[in-house]
mmCIF file of the N, C-alpha and C atoms, coordinates in Angstrom:
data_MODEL
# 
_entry.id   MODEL 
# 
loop_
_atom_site.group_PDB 
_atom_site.id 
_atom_site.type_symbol 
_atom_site.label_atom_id 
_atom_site.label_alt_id 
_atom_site.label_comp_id 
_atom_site.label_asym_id 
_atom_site.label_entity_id 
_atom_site.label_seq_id 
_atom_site.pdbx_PDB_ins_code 
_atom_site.Cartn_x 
_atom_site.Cartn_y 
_atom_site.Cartn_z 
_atom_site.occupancy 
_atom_site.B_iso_or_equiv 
_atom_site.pdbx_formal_charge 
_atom_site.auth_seq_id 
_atom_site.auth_comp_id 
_atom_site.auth_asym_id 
_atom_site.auth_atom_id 
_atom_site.pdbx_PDB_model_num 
ATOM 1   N N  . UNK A 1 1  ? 0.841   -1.184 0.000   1.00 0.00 ? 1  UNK A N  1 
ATOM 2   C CA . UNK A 1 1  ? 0.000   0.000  0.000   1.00 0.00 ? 1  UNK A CA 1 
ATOM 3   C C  . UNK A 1 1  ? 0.886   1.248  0.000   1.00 0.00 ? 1  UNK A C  1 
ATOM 4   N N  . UNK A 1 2  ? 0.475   2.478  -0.987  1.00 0.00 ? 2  UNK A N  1 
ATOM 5   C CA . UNK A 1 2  ? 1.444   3.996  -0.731  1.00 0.00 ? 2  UNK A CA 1 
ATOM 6   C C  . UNK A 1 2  ? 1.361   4.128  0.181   1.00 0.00 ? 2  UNK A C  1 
ATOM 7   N N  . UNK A 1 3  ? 2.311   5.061  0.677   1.00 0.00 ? 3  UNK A N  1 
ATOM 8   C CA . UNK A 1 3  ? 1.821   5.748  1.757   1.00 0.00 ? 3  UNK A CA 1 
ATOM 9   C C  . UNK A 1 3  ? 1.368   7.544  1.416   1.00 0.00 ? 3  UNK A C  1 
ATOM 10  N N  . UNK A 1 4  ? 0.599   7.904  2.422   1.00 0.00 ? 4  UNK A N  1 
ATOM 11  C CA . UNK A 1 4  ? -0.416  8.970  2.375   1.00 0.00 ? 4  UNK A CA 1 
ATOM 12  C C  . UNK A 1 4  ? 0.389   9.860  1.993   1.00 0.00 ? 4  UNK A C  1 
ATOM 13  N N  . UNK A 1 5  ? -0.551  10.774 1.272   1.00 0.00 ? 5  UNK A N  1 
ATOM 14  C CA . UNK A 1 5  ? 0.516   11.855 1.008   1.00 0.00 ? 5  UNK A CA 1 
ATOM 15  C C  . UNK A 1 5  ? 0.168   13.336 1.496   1.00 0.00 ? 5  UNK A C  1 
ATOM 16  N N  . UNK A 1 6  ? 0.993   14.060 2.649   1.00 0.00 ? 6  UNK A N  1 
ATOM 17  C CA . UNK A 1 6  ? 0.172   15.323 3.040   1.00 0.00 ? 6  UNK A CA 1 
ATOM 18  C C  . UNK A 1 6  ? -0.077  16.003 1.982   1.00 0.00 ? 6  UNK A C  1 
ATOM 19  N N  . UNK A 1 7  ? -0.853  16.782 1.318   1.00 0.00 ? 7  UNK A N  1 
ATOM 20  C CA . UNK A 1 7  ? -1.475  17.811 0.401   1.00 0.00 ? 7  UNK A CA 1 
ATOM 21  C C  . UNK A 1 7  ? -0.777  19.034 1.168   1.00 0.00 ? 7  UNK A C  1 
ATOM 22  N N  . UNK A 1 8  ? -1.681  19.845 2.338   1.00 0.00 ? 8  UNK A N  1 
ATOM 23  C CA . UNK A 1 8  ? -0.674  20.916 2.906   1.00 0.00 ? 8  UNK A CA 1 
ATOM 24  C C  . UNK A 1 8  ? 0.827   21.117 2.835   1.00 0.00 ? 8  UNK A C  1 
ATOM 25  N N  . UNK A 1 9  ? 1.338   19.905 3.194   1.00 0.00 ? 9  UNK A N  1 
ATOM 26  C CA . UNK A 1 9  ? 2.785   20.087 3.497   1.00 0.00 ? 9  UNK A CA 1 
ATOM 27  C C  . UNK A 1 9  ? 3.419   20.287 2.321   1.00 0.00 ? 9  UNK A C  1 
ATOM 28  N N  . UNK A 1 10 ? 3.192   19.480 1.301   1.00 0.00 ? 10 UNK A N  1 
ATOM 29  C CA . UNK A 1 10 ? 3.573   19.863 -0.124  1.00 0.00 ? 10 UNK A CA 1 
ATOM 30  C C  . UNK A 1 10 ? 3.352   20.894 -0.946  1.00 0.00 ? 10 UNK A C  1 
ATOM 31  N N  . UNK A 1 11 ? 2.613   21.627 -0.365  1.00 0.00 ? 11 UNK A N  1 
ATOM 32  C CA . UNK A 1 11 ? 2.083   22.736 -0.547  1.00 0.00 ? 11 UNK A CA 1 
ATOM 33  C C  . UNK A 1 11 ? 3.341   24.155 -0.041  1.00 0.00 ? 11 UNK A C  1 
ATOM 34  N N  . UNK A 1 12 ? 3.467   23.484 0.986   1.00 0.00 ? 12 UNK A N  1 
ATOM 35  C CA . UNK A 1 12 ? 3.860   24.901 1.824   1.00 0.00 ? 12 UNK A CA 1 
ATOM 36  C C  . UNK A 1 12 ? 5.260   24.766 1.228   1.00 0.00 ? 12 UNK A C  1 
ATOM 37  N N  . UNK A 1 13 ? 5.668   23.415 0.556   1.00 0.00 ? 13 UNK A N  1 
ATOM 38  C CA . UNK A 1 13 ? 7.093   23.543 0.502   1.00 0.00 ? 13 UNK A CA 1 
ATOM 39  C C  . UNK A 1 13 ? 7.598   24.126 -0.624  1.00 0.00 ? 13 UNK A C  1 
ATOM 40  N N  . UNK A 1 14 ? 6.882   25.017 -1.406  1.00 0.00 ? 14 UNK A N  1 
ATOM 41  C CA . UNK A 1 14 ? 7.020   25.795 -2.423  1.00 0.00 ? 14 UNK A CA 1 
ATOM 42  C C  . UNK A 1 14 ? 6.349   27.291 -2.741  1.00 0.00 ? 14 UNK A C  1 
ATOM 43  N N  . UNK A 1 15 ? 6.781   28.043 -3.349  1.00 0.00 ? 15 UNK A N  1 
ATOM 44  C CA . UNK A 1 15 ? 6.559   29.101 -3.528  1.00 0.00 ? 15 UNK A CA 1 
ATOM 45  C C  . UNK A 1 15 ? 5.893   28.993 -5.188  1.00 0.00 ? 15 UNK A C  1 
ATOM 46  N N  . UNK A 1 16 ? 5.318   30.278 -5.645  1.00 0.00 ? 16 UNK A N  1 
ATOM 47  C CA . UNK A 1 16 ? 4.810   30.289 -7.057  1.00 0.00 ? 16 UNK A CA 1 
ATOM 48  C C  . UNK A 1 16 ? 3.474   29.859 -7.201  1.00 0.00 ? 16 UNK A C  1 
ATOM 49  N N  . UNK A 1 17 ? 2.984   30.379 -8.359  1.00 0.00 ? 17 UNK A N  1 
ATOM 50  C CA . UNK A 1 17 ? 1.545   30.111 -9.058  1.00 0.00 ? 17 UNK A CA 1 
ATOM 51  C C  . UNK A 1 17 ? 1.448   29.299 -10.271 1.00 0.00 ? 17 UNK A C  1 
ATOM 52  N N  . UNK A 1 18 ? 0.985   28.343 -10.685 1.00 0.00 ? 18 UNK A N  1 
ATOM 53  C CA . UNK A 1 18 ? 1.264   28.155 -11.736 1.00 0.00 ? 18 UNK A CA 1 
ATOM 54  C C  . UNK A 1 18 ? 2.075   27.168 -12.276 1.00 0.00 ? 18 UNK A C  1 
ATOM 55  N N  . UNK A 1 19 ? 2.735   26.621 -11.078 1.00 0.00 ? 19 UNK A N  1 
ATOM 56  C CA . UNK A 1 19 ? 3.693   25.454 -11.361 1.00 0.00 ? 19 UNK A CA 1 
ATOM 57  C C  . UNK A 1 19 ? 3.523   24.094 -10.527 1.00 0.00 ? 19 UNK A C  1 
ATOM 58  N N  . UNK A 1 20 ? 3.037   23.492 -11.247 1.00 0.00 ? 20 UNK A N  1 
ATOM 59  C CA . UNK A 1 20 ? 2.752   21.989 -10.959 1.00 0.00 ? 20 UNK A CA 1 
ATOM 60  C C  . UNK A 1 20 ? 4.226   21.441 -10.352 1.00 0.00 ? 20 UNK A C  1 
ATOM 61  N N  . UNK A 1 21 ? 3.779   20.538 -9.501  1.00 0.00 ? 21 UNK A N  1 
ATOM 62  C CA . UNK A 1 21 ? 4.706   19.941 -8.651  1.00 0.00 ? 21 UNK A CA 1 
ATOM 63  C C  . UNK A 1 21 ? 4.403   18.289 -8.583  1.00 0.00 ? 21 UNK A C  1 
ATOM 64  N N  . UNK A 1 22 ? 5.057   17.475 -8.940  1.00 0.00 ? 22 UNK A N  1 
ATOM 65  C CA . UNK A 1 22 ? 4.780   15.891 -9.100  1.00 0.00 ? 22 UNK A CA 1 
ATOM 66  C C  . UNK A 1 22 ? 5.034   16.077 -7.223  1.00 0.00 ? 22 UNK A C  1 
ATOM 67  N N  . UNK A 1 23 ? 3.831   14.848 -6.334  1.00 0.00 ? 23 UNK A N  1 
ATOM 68  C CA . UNK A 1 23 ? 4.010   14.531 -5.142  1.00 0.00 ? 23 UNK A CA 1 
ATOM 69  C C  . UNK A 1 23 ? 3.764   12.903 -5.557  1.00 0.00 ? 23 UNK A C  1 
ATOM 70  N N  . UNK A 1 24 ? 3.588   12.641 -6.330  1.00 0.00 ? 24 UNK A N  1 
ATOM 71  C CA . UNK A 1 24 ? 3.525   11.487 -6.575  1.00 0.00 ? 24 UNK A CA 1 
ATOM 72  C C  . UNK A 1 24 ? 2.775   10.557 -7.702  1.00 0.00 ? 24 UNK A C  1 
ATOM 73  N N  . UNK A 1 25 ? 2.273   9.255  -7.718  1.00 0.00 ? 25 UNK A N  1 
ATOM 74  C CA . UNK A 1 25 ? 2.045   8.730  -8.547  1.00 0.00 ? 25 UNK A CA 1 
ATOM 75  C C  . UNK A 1 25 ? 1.100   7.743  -7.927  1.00 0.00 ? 25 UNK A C  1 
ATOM 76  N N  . UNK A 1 26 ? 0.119   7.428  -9.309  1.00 0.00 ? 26 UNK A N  1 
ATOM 77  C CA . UNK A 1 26 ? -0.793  6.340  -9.152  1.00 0.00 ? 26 UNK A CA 1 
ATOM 78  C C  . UNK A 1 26 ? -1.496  5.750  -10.301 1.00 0.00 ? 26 UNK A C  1 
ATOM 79  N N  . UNK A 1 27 ? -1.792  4.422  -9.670  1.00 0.00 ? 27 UNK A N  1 
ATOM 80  C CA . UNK A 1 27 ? -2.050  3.858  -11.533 1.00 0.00 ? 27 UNK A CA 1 
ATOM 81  C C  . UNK A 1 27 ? -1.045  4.164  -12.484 1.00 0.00 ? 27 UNK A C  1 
ATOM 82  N N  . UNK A 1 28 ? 0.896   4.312  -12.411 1.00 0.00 ? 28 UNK A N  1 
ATOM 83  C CA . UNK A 1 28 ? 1.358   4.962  -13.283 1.00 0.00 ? 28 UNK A CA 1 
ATOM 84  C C  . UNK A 1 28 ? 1.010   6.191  -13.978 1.00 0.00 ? 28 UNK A C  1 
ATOM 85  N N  . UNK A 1 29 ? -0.129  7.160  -13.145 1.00 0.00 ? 29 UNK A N  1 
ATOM 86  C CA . UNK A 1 29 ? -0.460  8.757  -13.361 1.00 0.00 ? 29 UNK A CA 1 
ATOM 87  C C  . UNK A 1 29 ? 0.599   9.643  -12.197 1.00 0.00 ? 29 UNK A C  1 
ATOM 88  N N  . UNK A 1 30 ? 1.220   10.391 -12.631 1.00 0.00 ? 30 UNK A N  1 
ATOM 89  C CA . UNK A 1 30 ? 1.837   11.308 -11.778 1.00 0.00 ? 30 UNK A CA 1 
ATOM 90  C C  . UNK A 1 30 ? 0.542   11.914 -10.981 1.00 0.00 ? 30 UNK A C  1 
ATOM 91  N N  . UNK A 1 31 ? 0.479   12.187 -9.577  1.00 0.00 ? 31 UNK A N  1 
ATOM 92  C CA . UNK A 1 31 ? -0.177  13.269 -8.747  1.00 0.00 ? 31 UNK A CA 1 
ATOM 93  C C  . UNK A 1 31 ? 0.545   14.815 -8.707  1.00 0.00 ? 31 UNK A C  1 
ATOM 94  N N  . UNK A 1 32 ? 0.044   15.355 -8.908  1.00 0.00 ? 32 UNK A N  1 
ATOM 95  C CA . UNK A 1 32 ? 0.299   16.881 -8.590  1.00 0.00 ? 32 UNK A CA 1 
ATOM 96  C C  . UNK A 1 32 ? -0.348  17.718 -8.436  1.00 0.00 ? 32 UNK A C  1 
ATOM 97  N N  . UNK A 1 33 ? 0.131   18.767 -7.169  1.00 0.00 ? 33 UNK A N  1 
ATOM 98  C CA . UNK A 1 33 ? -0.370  20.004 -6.843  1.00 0.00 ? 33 UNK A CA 1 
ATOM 99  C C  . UNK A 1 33 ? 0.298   21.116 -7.209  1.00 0.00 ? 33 UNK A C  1 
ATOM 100 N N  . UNK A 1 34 ? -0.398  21.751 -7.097  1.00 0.00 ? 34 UNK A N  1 
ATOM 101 C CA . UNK A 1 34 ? -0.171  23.460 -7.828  1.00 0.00 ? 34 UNK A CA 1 
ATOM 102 C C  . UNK A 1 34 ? -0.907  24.913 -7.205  1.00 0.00 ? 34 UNK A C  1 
ATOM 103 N N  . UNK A 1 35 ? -0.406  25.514 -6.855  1.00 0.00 ? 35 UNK A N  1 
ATOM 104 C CA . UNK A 1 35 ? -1.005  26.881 -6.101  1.00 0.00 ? 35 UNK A CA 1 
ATOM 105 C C  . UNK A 1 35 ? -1.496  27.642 -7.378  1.00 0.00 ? 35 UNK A C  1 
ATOM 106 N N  . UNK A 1 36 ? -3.067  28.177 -7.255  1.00 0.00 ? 36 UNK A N  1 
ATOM 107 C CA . UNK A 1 36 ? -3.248  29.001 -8.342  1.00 0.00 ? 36 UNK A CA 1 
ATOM 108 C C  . UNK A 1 36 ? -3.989  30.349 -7.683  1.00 0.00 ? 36 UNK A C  1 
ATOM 109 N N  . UNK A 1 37 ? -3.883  31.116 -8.562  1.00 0.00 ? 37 UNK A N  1 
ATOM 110 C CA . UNK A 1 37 ? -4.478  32.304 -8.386  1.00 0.00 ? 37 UNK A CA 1 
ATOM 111 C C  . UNK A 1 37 ? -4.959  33.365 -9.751  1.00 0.00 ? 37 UNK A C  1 
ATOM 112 N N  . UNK A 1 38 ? -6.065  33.745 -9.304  1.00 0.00 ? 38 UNK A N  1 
ATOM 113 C CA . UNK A 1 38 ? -6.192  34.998 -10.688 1.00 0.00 ? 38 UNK A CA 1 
ATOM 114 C C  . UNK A 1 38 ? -7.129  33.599 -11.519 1.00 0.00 ? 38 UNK A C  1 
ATOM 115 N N  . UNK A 1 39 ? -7.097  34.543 -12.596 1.00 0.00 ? 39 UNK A N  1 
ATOM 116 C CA . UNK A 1 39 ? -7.473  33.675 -13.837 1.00 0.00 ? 39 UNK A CA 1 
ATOM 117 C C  . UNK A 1 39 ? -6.178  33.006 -14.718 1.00 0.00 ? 39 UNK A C  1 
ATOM 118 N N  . UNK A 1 40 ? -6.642  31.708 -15.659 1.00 0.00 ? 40 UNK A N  1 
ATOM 119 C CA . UNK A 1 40 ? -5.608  30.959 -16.366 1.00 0.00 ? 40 UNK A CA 1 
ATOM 120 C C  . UNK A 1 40 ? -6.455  30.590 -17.578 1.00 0.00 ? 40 UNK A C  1 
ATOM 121 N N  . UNK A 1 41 ? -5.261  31.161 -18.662 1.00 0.00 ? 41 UNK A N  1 
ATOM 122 C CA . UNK A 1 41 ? -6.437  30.909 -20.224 1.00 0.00 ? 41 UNK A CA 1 
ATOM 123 C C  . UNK A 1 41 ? -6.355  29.335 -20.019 1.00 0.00 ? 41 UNK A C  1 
ATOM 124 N N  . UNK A 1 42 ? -7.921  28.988 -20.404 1.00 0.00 ? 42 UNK A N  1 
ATOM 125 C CA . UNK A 1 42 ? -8.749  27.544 -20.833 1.00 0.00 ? 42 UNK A CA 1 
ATOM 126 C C  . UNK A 1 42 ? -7.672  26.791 -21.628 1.00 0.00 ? 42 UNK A C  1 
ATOM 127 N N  . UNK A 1 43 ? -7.936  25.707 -21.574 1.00 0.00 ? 43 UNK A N  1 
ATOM 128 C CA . UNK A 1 43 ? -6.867  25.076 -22.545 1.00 0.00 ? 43 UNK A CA 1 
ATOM 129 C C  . UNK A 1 43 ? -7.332  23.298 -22.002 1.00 0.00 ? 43 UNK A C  1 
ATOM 130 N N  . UNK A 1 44 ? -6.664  22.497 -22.709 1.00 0.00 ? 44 UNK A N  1 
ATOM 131 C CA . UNK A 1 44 ? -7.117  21.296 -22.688 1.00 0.00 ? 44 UNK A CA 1 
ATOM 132 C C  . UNK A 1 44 ? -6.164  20.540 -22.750 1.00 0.00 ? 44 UNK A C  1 
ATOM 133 N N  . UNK A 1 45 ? -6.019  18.682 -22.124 1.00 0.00 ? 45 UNK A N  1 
ATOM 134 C CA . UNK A 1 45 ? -5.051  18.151 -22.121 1.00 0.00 ? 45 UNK A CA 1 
ATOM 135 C C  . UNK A 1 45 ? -5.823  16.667 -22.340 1.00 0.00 ? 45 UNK A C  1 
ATOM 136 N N  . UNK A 1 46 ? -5.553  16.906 -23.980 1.00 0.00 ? 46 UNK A N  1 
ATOM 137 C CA . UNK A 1 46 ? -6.335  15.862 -24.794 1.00 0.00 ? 46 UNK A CA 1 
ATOM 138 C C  . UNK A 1 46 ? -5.921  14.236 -24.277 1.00 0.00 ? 46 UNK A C  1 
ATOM 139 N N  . UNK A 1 47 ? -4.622  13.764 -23.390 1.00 0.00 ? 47 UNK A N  1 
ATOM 140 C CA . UNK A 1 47 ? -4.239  12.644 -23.421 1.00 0.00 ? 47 UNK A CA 1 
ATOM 141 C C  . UNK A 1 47 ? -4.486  11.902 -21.805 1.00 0.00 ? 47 UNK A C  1 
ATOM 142 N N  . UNK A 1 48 ? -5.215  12.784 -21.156 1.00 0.00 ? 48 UNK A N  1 
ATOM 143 C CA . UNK A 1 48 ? -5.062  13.122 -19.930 1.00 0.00 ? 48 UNK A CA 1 
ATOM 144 C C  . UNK A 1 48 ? -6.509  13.457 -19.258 1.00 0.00 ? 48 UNK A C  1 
ATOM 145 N N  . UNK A 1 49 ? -6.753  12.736 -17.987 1.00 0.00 ? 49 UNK A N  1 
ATOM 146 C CA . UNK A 1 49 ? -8.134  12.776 -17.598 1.00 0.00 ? 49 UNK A CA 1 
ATOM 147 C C  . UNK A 1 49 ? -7.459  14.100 -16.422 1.00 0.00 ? 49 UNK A C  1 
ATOM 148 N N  . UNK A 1 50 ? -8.113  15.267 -16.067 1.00 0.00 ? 50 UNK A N  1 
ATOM 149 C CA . UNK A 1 50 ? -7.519  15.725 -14.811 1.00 0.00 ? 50 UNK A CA 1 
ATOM 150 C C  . UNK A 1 50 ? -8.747  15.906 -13.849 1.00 0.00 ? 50 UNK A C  1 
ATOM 151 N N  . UNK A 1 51 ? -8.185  15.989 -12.257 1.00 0.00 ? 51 UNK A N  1 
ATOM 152 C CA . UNK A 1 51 ? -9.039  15.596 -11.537 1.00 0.00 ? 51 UNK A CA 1 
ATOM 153 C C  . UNK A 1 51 ? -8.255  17.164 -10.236 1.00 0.00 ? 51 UNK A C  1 
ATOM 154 N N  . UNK A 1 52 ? -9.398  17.952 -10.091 1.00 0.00 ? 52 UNK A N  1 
ATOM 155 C CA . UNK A 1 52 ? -9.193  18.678 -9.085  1.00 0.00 ? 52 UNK A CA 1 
ATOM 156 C C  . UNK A 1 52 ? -9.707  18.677 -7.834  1.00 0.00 ? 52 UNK A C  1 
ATOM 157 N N  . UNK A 1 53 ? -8.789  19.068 -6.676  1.00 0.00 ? 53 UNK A N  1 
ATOM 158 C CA . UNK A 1 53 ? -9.437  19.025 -5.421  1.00 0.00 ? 53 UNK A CA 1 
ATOM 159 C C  . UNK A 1 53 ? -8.923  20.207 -4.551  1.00 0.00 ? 53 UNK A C  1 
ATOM 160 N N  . UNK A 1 54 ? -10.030 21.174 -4.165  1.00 0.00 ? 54 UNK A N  1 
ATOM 161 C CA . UNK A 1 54 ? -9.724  22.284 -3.599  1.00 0.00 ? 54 UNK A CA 1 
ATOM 162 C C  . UNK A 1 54 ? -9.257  22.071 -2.239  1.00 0.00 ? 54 UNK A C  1 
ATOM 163 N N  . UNK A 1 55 ? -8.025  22.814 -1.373  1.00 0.00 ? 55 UNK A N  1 
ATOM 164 C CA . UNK A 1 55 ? -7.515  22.590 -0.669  1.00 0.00 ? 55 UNK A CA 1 
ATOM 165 C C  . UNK A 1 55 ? -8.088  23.806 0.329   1.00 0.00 ? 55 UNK A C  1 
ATOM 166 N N  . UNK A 1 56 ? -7.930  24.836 -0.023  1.00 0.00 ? 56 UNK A N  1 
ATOM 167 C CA . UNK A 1 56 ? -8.577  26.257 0.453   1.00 0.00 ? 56 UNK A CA 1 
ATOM 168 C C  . UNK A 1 56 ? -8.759  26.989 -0.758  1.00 0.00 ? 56 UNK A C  1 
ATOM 169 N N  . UNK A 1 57 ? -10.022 27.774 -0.580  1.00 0.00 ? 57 UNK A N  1 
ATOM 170 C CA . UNK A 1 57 ? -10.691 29.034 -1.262  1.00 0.00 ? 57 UNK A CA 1 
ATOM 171 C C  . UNK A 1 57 ? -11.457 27.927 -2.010  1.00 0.00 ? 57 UNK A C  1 
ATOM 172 N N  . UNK A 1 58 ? -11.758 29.055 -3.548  1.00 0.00 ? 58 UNK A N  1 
ATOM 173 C CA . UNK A 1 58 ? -13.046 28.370 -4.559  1.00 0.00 ? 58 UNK A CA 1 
ATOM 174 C C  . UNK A 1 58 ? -12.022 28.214 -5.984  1.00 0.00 ? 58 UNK A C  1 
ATOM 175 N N  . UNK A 1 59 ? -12.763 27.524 -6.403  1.00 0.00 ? 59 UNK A N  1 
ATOM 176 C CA . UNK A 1 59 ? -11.812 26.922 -8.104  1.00 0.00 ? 59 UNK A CA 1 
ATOM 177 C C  . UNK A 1 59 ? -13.510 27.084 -8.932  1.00 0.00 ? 59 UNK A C  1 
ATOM 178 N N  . UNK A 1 60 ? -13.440 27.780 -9.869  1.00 0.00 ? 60 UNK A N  1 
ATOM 179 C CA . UNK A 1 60 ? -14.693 28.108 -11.188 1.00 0.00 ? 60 UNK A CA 1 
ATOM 180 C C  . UNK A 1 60 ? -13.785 27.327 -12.340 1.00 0.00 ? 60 UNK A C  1 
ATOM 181 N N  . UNK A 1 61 ? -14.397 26.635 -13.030 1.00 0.00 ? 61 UNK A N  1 
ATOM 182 C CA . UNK A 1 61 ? -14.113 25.937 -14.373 1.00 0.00 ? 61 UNK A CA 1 
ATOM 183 C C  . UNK A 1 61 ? -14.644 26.511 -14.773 1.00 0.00 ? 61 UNK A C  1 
ATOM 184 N N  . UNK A 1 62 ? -14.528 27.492 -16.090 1.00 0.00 ? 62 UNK A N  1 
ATOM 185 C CA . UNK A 1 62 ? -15.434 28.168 -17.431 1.00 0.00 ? 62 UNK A CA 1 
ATOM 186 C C  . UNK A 1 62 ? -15.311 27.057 -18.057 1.00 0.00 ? 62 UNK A C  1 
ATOM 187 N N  . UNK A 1 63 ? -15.967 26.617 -18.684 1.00 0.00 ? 63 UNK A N  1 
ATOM 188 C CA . UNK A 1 63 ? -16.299 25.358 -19.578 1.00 0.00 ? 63 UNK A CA 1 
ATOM 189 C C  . UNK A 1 63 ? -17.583 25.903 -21.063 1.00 0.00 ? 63 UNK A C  1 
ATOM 190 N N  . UNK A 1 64 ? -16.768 25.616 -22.182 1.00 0.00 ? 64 UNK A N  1 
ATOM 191 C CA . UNK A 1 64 ? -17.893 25.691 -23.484 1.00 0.00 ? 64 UNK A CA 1 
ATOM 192 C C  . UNK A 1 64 ? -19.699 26.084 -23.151 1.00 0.00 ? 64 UNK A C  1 
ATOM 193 N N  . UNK A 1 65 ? -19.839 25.142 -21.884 1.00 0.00 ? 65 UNK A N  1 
ATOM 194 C CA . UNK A 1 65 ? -21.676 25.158 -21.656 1.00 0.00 ? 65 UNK A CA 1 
ATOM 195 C C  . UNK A 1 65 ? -21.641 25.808 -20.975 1.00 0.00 ? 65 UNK A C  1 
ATOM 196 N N  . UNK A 1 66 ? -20.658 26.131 -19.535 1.00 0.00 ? 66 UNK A N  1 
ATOM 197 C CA . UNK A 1 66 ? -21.494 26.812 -18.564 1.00 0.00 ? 66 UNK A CA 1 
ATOM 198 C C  . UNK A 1 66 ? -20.127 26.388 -17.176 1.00 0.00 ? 66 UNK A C  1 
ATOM 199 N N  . UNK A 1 67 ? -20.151 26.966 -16.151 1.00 0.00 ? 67 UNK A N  1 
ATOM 200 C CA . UNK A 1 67 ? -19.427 26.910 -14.937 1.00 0.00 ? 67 UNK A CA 1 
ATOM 201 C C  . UNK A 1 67 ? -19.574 25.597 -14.744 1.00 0.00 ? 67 UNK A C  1 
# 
């Protein structure tokens, strides 16, 4: 079995917006977190399922249909 991986702590151990950080892996998928802020132009990652999870504050997806 992995072992757990803190989210916070990996967090704090970096500075910046915008830059993905591998904490790990699963199913042979890299895990990563990333500090964001502001807005980020839309864009897509055709090979790649992505999966977000808010740590603190709010995250809006603009999406083609609707939020």
């Amino acid at each position: 079995m992995n072992k757990p991986i803190n989210l916070e702590a990996k967090l704090a151990a970096f500075d910046g917006h915008w830059k993905p950080h591998i904490v790990g892996d699963y199913n042979s998928n890299d895990i990563l977190v990333v500090k964001v802020k502001g807005e980020f132009v839309w864009h897509s990652h055709a090979d790649t399922d992505d999966f977000f999870f808010v740590l603190k504050g709010r995250l809006t997806i603009r999406l083609r249909d609707g939020d």
